[in-house]
Residue frames as qw, qx, qy, qz and C-alpha x, y, z in Angstrom:
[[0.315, -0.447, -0.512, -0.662, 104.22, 118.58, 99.95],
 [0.693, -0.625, -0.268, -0.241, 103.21, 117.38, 103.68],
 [0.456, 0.340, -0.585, 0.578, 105.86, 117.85, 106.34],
 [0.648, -0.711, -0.224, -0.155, 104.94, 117.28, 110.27],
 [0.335, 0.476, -0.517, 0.628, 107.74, 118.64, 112.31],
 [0.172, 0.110, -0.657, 0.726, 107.52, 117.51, 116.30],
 [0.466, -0.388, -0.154, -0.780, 103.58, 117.68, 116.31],
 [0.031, -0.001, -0.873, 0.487, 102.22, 117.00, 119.75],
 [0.520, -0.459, -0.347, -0.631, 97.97, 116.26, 120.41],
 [0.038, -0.063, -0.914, 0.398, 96.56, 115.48, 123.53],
 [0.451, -0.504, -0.439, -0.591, 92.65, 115.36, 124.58],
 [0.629, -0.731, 0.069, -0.257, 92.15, 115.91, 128.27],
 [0.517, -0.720, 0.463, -0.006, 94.86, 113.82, 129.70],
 [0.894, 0.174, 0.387, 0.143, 95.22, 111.40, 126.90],
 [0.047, -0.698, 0.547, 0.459, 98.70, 112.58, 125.08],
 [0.822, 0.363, 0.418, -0.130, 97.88, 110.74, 121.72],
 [0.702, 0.588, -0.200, 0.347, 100.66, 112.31, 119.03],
 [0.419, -0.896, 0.025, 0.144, 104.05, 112.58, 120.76],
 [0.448, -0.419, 0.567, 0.550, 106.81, 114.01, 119.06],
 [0.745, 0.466, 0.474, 0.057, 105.57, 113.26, 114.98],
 [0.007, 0.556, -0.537, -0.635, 108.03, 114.28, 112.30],
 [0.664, 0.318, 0.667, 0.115, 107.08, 112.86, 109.15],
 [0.058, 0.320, -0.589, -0.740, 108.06, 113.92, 105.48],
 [0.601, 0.462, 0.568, -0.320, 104.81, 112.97, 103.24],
 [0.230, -0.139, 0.591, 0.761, 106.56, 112.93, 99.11],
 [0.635, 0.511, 0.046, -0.577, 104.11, 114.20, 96.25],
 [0.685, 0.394, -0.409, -0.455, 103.00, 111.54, 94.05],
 [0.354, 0.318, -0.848, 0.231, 103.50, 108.47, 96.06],
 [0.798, -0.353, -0.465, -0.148, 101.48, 106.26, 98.08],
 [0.130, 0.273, -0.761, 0.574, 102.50, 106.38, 102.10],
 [0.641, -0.463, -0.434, -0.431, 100.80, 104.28, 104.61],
 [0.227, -0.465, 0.523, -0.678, 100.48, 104.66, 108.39],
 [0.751, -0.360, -0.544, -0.101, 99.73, 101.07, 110.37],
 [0.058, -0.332, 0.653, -0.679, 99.97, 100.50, 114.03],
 [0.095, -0.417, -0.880, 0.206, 97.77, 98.79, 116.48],
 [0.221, -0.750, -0.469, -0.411, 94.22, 100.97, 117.49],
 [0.352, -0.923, -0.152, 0.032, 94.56, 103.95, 119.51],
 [0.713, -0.167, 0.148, 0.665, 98.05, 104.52, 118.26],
 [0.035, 0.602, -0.203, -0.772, 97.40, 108.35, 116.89],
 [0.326, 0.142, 0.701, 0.618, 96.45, 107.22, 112.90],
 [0.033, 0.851, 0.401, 0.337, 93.02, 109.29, 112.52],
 [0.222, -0.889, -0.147, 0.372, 93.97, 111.95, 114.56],
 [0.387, -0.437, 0.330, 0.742, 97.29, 112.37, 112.67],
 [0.378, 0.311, 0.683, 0.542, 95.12, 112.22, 109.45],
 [0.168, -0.867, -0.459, 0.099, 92.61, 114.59, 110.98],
 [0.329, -0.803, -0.067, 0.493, 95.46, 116.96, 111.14],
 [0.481, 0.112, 0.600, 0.630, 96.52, 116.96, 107.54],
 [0.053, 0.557, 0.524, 0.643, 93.67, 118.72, 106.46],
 [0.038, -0.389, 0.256, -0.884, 93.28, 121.26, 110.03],
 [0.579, -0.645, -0.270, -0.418, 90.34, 119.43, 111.64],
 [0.554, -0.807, -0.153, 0.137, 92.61, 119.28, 114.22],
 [0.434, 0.845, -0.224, 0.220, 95.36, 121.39, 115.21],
 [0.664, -0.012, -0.585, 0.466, 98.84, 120.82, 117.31],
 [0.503, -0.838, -0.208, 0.023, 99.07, 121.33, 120.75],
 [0.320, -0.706, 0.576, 0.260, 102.79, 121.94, 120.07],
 [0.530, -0.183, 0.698, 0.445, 104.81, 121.44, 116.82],
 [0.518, 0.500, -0.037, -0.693, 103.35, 122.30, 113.02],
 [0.582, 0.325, 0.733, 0.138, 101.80, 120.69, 110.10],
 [0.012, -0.612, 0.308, 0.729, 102.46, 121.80, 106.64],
 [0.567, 0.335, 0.721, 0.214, 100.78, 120.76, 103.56],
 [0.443, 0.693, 0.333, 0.461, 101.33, 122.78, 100.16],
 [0.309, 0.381, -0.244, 0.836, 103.26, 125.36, 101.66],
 [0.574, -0.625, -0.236, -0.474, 100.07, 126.19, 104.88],
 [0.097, 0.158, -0.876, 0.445, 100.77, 125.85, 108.25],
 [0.356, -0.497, -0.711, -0.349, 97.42, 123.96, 109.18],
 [0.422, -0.534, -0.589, 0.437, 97.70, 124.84, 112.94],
 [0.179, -0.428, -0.211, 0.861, 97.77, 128.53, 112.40],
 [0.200, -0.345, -0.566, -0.722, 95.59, 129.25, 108.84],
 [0.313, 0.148, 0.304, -0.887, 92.89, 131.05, 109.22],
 [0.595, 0.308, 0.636, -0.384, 89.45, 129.45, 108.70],
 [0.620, 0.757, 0.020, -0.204, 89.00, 130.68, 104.76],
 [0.214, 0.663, -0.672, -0.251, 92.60, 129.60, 104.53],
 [0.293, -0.153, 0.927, -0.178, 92.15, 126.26, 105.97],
 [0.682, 0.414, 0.436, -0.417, 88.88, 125.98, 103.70],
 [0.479, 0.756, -0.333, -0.297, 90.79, 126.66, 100.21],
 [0.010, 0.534, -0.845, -0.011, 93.41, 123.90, 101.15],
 [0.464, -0.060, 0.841, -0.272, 91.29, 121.30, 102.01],
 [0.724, 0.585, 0.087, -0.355, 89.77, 121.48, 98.09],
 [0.384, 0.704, -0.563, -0.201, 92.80, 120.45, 97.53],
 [0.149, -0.226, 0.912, -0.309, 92.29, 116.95, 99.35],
 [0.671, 0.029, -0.492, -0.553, 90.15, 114.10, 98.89],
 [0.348, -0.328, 0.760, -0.439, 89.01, 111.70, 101.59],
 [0.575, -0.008, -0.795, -0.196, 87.81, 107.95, 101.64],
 [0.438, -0.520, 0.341, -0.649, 86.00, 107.77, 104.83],
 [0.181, -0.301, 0.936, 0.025, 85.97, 104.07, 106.40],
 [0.337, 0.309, 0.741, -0.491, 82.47, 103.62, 106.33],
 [0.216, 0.452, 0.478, 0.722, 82.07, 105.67, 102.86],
 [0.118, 0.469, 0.307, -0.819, 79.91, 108.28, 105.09],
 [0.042, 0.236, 0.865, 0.441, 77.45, 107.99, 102.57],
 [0.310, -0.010, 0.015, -0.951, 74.50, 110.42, 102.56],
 [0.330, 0.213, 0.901, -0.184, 71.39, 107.77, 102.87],
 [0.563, 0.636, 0.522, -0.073, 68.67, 109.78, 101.14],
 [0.136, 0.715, -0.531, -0.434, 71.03, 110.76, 98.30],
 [0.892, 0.434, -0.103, -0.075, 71.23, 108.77, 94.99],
 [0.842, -0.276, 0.184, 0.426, 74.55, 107.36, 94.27],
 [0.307, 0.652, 0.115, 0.684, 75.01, 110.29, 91.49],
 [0.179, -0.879, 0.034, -0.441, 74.22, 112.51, 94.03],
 [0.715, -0.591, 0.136, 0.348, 76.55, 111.46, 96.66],
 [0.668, -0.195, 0.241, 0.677, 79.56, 111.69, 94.32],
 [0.181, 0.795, 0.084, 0.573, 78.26, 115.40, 92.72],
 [0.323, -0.924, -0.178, 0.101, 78.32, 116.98, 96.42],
 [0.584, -0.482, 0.069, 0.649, 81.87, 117.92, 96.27],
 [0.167, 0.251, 0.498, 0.813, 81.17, 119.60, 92.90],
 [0.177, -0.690, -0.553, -0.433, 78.08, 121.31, 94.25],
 [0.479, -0.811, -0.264, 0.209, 79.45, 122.30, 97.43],
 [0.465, -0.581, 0.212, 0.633, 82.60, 123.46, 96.18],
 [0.139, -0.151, 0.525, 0.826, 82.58, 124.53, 92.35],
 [0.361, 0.588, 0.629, -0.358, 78.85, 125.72, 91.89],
 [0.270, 0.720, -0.005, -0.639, 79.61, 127.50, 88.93],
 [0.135, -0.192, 0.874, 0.426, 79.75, 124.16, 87.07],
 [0.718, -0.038, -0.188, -0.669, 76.81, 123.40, 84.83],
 [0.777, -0.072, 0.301, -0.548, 74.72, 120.40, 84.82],
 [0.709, 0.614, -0.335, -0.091, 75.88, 119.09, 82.15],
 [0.353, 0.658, -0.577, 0.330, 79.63, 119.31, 83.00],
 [0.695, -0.259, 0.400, -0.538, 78.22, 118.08, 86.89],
 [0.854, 0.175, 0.165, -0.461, 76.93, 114.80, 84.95],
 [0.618, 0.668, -0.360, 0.205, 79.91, 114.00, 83.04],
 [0.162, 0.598, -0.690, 0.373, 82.38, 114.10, 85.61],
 [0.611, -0.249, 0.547, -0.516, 80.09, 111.88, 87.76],
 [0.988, 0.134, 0.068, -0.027, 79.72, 109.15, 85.33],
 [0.416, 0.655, -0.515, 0.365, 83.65, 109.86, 84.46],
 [0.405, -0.502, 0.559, -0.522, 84.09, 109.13, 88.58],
 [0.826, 0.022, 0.327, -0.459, 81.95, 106.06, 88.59],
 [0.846, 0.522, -0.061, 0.086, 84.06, 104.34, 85.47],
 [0.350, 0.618, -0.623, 0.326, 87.28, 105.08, 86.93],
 [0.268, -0.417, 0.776, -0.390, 86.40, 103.02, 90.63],
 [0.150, 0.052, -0.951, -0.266, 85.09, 100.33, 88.03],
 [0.215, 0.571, 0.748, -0.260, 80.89, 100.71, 88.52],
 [0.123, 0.527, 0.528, 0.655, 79.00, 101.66, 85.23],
 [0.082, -0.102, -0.274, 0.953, 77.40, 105.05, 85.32],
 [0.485, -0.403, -0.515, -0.580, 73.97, 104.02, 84.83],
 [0.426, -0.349, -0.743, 0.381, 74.27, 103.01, 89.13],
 [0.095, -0.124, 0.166, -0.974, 74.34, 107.08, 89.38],
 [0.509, -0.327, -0.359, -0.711, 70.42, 106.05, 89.94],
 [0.646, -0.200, -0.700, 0.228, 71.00, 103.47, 92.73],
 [0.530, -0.801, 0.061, -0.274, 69.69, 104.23, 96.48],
 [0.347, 0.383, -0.795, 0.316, 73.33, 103.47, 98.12],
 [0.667, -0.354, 0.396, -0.523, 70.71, 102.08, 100.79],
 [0.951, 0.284, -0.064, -0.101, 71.35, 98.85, 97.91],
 [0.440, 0.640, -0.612, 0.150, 74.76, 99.03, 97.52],
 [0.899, -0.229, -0.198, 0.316, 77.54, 95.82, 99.28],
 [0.567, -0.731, 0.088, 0.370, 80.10, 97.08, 101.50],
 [0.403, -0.143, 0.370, 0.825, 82.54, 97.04, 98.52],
 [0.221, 0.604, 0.448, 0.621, 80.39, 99.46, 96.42],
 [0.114, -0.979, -0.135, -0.103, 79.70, 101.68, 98.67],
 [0.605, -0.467, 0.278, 0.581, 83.36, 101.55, 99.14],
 [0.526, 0.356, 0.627, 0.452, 83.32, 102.83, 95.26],
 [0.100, 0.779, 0.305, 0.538, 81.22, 105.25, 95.33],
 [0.437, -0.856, 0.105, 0.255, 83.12, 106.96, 98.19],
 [0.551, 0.018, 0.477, 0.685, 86.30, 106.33, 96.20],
 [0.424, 0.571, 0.579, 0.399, 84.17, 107.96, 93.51],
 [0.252, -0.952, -0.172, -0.027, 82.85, 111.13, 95.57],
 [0.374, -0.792, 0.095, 0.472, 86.59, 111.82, 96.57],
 [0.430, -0.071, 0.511, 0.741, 87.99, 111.83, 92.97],
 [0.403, 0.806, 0.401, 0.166, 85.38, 113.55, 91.09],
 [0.019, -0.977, -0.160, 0.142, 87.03, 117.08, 92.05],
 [0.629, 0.624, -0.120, 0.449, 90.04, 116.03, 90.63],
 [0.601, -0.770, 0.137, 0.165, 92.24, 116.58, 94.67],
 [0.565, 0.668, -0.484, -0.002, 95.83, 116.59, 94.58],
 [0.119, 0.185, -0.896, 0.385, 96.06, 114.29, 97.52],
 [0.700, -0.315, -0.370, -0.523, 93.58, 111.72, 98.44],
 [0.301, -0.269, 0.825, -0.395, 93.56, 110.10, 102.18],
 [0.743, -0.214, -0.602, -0.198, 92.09, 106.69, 102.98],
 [0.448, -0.537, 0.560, -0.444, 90.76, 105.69, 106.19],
 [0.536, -0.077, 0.804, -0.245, 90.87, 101.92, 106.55],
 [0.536, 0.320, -0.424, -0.656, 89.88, 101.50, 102.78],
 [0.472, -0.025, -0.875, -0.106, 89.69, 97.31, 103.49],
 [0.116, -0.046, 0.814, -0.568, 88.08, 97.49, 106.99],
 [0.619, 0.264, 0.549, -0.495, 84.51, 95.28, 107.12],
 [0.721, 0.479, -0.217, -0.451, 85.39, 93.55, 103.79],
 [0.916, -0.098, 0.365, -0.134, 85.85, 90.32, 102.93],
 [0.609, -0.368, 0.506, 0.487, 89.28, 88.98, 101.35],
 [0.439, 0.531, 0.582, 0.432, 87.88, 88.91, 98.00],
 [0.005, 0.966, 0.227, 0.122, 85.95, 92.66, 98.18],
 [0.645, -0.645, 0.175, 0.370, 89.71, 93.30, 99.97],
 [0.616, 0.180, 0.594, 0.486, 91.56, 91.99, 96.79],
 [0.304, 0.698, 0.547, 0.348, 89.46, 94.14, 94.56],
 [0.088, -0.995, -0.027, 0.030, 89.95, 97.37, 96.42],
 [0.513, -0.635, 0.316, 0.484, 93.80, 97.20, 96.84],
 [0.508, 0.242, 0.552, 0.615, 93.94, 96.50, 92.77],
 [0.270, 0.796, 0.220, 0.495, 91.96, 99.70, 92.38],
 [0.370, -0.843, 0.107, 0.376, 94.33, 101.41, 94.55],
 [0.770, -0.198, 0.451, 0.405, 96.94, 100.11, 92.47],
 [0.411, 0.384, 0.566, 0.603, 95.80, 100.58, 89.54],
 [0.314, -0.897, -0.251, 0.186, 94.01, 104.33, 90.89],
 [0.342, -0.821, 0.233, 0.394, 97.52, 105.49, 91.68],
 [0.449, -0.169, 0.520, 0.707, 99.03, 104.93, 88.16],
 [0.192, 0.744, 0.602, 0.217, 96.15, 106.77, 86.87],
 [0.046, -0.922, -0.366, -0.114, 95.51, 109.53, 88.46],
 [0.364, 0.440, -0.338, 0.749, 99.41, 110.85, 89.63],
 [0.419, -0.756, -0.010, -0.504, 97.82, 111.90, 92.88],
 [0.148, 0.380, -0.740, 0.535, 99.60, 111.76, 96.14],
 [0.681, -0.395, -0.384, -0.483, 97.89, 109.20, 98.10],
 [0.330, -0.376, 0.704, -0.504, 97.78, 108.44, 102.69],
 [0.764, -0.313, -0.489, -0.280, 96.17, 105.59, 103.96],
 [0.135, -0.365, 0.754, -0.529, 95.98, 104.48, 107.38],
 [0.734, 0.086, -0.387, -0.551, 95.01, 101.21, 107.69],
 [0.643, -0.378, 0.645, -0.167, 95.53, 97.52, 110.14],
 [0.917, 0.339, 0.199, -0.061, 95.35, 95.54, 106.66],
 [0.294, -0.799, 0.412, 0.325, 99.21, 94.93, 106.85],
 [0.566, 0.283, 0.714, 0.299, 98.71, 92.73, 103.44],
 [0.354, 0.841, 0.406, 0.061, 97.09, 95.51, 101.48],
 [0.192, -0.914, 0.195, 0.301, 99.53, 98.21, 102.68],
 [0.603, -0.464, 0.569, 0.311, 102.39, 96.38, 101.32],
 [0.502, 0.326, 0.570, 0.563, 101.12, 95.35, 97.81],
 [0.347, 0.878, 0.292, 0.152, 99.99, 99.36, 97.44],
 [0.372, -0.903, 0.071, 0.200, 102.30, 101.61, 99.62],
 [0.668, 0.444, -0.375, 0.465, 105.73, 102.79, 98.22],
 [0.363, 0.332, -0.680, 0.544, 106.55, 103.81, 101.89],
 [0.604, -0.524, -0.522, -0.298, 105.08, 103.00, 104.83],
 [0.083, 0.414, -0.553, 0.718, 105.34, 104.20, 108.64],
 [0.569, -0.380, -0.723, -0.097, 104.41, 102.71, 111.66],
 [0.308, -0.699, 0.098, -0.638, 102.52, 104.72, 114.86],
 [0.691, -0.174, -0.654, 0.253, 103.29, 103.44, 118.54],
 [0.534, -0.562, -0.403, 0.487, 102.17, 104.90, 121.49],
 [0.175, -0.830, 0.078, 0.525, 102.01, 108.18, 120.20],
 [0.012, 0.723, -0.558, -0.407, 105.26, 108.37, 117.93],
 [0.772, 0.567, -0.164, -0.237, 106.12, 107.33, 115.04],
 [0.711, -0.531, 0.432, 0.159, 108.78, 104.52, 115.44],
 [0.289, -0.128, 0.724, 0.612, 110.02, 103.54, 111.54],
 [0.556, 0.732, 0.234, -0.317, 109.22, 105.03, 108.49],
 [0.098, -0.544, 0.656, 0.514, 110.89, 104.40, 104.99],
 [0.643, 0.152, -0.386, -0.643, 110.24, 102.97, 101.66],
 [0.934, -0.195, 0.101, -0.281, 108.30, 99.46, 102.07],
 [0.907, 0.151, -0.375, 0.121, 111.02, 96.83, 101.00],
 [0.364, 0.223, -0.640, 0.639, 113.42, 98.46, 103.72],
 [0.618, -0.478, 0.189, -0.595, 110.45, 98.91, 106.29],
 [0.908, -0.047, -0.352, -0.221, 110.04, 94.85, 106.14],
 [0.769, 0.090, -0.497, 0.393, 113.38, 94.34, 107.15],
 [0.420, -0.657, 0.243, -0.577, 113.28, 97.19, 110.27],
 [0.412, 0.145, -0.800, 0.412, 115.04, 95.46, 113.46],
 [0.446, -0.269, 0.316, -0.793, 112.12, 97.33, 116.03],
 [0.030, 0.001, -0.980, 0.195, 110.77, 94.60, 117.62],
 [0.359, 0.362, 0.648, -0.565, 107.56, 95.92, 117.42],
 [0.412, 0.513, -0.441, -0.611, 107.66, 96.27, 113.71],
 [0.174, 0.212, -0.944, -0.184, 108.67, 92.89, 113.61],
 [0.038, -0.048, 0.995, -0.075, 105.55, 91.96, 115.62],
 [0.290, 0.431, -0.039, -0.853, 103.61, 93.69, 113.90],
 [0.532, 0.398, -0.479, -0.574, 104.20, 92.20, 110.79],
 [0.119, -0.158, 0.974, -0.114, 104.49, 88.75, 111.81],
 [0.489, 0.294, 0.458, -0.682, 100.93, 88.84, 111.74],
 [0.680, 0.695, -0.066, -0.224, 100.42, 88.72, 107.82],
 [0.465, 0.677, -0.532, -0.204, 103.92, 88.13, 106.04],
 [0.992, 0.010, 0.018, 0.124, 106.11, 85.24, 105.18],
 [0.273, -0.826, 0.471, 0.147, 109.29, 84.96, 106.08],
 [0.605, 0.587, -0.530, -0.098, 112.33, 83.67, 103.95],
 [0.885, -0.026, -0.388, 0.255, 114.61, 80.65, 105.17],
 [0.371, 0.257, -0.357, 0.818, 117.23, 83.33, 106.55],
 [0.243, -0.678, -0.551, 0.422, 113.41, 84.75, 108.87],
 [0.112, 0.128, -0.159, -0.973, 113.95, 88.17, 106.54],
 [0.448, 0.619, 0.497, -0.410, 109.72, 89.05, 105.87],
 [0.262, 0.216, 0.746, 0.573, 108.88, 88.61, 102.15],
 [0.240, 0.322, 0.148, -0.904, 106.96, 91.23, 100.46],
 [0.623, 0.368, 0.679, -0.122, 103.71, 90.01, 98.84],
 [0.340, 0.120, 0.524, 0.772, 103.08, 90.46, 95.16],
 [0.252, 0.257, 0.073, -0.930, 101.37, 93.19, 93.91],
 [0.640, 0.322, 0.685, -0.134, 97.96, 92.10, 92.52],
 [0.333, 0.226, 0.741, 0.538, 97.16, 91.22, 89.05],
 [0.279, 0.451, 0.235, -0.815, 95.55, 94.16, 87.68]]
């Protein structure tokens, strides 16, 4: 579905992807960690064309992003759903109305009705009744307004949803709660889902594979239970951070939460 062959970015002198191959499976959870300023938004940024390579291509549903033409590069990206870290929330926008705009900006020839429905349908699937559709998200706690971003990028029904940082500025608990509705999210909905994320706990109980940026390039990528065990010393001290390690110093994968 997503294939990066050799993709290279730079911004004035800062050379920021170098080299990226990456294979991206439909239906399946992959997640991209690394330290900050290791290429993870930008490389996400290039999934969907906002940016393009300076050398090498990006392919998603059969498109080459770096060469589509605007009106092509507009049709694909309806086919993508985004989780923004912050939720990018609209401020003077209801919580209904935040999670219609993708249905108003992109399928206007839905009634009201049908509009209304799919927004309380949205709102019940990232576990917040659909009577909130009335709430100023000026109210909402960091995890709800996580939610109703969640909400806003499923309504349109994508066939691939990104996450930036879906746990960053939440507390272990509010943490907890989002990785189960990943979990539980991705046996729903069948949808091929990215994240890029530093929460090297979360990644693990959601991600069936998981790759890690450095300096640019992508150094190990493969499904999670053989990432853990990755000899790269910087993998290893990576993870050290978060996991437990067996008697033998192999890294134990956490359980998945209790949904």
């Amino acid at each position: 579905m997503i294939e990066l062959r050799d993709v290279h970015k730079s911004f004035g002198s800062a050379h920021v992807l170098r080299g990226v191959s990456l294979d991206i499976p439909m239906g399946a959870c992959t997640a991209l960690i690394g330290p900050s300023g290791t290429g993870k938004s930008v490389l996400l940024k290039h999934l969907v064309g906002l940016h393009r390579p300076d050398r090498g291509s990006v392919r998603c549903f059969g498109v080459d992003m770096g060469r589509a033409s605007e009106a092509t590069l507009l049709q694909t990206r309806k086919r993508f759903g985004m989780l923004f870290q912050d939720g990018a929330l609209f401020q003077s926008l209801s919580v209904g109305e935040n999670v219609a705009f993708p249905l108003r900006h992109h399928h206007g020839d839905l009634a009201e009705t049908e509009i209304r429905q799919r927004v309380a349908r949205a709102l019940e699937q990232v576990e917040l009744a659909p009577a909130s559709a009335e709430r100023s998200v000026t109210d909402l706690s960091g995890g709800e307004r996580k939610r109703v971003g969640l909400a806003r990028a499923i309504v349109h029904r994508p066939e691939v949803l990104l996450f930036d940082e879906p746990n960053s500025g939440l507390d272990p608990v509010t943490s907890d709660a989002i990785d189960k509705l990943i979990l539980r999210l991705k046996g729903e909905l069948g949808m091929t889902f990215v994240i890029i994320s530093h929460d090297i706990l979360g990644v693990m109980r959601t991600a069936d594979q998981v790759g890690m940026l450095h300096d640019g390039g992508l150094i190990a990528y493969g499904p999670t239970p053989a990432f853990i065990q990755d000899e790269s010393p910087l993998v290893r001290a990576f993870l050290s951070r978060s996991l437990r390690r067996d008697p033998d110093g192999h890294f134990l994968l956490p359980s998945p939460p209790e949904l």
